[in-house]
N, C-alpha and C positions, 0 to 999 in steps of 0.2 A: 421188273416184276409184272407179271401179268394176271388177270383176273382171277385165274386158278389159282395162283400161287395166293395174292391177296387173301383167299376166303377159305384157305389150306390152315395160313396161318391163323386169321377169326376160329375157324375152328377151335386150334388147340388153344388158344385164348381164352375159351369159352364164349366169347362174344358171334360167334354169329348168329342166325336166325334160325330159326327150326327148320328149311326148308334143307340147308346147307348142313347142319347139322345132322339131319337124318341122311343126306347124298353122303358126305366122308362115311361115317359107320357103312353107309353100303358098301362104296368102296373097299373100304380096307378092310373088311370081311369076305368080297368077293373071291368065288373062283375064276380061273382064267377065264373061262366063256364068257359069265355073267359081265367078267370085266372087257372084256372085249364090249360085249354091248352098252356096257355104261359110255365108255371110250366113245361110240358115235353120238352120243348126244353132249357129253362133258369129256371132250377132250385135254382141255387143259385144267382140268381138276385129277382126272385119273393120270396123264401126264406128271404133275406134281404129288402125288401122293407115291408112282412110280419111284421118281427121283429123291425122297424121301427116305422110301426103302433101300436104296442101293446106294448115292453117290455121298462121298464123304463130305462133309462139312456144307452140304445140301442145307439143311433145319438152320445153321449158324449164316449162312448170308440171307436168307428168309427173314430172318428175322432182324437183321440189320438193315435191310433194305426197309423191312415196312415200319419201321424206325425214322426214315427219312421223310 
């Protein structure tokens, strides 16, 4: 799990910080452009919110892992 992933998951927890919390709502509100430029600075935030959306049982080992 990596640092995106980690504060992916804080998110939907409710636990992370306001700074984190306001970056996901950008995200996942973004359009592709916008997401394109979030991508060069939060790679692996917008990478996991990515895989999120699309790959199956993505949310389910997220959350097993940060369990460990």
């Amino acid at each position: 799990m990596n640092d995106g992933e980690k504060r992916l998951v804080e998110f939907h927890k409710g636990i992370s910080g306001s700074f984190f919390s306001f970056l996901f709502n950008a995200i996942f509100k973004a359009d592709s452009e916008n997401m394109a430029k979030l991508k060069l600075a939060f790679p692996q935030e917008v990478e996991a919110v990515r895989r999120f959306r699309s790959e199956d049982n993505y949310w389910q080992t997220l959350e097993q892992e940060y369990m460990l």
